[in-house]
Backbone as CSV, one residue per row, in Angstrom:
resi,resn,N_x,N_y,N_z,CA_x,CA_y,CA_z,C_x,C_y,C_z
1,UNK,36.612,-47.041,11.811,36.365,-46.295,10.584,37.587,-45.445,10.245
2,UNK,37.770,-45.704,8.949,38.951,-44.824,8.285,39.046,-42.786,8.470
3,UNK,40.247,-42.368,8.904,40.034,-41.066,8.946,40.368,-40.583,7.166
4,UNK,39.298,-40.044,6.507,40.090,-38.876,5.533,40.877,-37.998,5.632
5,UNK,41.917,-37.938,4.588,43.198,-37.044,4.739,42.207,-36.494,3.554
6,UNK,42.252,-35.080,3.241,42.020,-33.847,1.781,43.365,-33.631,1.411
7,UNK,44.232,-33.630,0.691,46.167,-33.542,0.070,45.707,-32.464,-0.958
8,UNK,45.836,-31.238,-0.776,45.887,-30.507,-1.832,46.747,-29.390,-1.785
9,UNK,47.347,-28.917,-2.971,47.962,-28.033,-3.655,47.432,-27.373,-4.822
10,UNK,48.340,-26.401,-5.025,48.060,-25.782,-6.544,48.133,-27.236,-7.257
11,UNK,47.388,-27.112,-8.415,47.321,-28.247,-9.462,48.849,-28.331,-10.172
12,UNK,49.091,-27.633,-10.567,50.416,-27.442,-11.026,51.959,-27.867,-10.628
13,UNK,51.717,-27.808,-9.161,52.649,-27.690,-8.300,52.303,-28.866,-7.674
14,UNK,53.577,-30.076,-7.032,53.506,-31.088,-5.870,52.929,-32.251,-6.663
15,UNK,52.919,-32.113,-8.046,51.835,-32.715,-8.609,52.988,-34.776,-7.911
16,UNK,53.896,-34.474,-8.226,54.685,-35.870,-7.911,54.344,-36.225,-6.307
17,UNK,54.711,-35.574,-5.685,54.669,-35.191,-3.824,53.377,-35.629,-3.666
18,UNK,52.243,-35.091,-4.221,51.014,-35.295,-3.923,50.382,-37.029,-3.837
19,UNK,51.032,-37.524,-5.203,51.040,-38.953,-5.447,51.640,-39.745,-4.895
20,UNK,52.641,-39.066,-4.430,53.347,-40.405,-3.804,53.070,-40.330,-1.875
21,UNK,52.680,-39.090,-2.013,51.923,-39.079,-0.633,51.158,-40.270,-0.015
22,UNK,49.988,-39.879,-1.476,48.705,-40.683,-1.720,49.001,-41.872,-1.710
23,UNK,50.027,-42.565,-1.949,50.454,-43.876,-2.362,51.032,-44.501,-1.413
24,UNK,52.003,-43.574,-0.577,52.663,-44.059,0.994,51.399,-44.504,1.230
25,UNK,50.661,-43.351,1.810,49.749,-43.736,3.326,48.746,-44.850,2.981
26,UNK,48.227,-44.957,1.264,47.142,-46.106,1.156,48.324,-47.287,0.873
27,UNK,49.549,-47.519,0.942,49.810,-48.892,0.878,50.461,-49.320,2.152
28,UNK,51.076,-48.501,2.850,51.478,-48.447,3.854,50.308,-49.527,4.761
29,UNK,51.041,-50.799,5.042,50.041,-51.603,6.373,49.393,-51.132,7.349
30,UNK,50.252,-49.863,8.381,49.100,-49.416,9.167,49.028,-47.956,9.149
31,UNK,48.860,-47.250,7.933,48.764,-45.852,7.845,47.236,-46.564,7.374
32,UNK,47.406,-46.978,6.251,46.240,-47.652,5.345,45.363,-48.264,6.225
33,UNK,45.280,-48.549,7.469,44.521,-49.358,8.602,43.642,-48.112,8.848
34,UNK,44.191,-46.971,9.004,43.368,-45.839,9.713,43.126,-44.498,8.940
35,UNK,43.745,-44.489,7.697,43.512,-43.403,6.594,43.203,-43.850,5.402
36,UNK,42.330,-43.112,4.683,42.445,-42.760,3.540,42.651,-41.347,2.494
37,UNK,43.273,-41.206,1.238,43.521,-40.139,1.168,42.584,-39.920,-0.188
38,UNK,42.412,-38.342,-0.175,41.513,-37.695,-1.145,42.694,-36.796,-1.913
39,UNK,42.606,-37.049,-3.298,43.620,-36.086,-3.426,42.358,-35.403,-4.999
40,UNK,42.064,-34.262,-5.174,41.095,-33.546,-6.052,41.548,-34.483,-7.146
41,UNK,42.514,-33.844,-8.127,42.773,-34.159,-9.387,42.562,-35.928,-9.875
42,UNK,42.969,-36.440,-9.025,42.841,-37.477,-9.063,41.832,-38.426,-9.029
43,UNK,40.995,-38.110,-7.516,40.320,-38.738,-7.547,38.055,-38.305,-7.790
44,UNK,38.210,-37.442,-8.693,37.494,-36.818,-8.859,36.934,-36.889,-10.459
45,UNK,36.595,-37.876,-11.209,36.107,-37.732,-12.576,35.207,-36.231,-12.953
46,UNK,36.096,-35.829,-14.345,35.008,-34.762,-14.727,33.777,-35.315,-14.713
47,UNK,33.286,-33.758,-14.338,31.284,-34.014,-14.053,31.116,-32.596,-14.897
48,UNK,29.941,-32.604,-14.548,29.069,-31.559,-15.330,29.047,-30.119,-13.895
49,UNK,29.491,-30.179,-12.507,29.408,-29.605,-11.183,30.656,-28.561,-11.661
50,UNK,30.763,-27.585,-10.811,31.073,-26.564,-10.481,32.473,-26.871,-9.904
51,UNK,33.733,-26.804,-10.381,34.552,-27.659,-9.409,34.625,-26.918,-7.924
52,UNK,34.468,-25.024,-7.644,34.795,-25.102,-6.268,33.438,-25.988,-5.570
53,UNK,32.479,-26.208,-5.664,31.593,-26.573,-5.043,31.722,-28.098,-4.929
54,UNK,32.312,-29.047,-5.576,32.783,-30.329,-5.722,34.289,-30.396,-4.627
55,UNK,34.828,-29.554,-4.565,35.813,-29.205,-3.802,35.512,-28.864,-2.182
56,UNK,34.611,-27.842,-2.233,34.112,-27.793,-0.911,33.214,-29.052,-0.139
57,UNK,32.289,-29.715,-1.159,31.829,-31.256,-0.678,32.426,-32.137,-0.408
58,UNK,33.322,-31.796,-1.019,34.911,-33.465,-0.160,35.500,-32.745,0.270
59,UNK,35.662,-31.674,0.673,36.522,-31.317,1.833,36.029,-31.148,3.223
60,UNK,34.506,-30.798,2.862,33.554,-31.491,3.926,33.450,-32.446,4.916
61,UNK,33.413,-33.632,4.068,33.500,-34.918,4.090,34.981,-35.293,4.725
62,UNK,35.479,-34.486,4.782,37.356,-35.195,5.180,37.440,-34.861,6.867
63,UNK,38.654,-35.459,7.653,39.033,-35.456,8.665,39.996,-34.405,8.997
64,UNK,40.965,-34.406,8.095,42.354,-33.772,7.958,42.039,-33.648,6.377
65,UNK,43.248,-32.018,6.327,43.964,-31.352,5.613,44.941,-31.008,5.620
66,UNK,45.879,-31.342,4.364,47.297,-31.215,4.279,47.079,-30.318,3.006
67,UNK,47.651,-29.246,3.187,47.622,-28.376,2.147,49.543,-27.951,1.628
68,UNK,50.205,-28.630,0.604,51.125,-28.683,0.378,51.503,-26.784,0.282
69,UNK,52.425,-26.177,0.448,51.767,-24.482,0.173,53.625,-23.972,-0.929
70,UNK,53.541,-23.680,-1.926,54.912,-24.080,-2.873,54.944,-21.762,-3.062
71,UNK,55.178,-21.971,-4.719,55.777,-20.841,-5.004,54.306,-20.387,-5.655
72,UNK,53.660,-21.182,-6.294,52.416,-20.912,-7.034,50.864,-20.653,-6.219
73,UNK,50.279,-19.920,-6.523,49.063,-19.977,-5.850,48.021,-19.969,-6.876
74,UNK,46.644,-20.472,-6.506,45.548,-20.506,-7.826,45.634,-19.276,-8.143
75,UNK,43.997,-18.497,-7.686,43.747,-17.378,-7.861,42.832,-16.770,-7.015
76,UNK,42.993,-15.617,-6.530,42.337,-15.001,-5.829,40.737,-14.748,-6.632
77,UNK,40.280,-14.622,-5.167,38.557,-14.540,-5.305,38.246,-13.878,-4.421
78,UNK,37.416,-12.997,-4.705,36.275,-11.105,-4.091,35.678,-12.069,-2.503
């Protein structure tokens, strides 16, 4: 069974890095044997949900986290 990678950053930021991340490891012959990657923006169609709570359910769901960490940050929360 495939391990999940979660690839996230600020939205703003890594937005290239993030994709081509995503794109190494799923075409890659034997990265792609044993990973798959989740990346939010991408692979996430708008819904009618809450995005942190859509966020916290696949990150759930994942093995690994790679959290790219740049100059930008979202936003703080209480």
């Amino acid at each position: 069974m495939k391990k999940r990678i979660f690839l996230s950053s600020v939205q703003k930021e890594f937005v290239e890095e993030r994709a081509f991340l995503k794109n190494y490891i799923e075409r890659n012959p034997i990265l792609s044997r044993f990973f798959s990657v989740f990346v939010f923006e991408q692979d996430v169609p708008a819904a009618d949900k809450k995005t942190n709570e859509v966020y916290l359910a696949e990150l759930s769901q994942s093995n690994l986290y790679i959290g790219l960490i740049g100059n930008d940050y979202g936003f703080e929360d209480g």
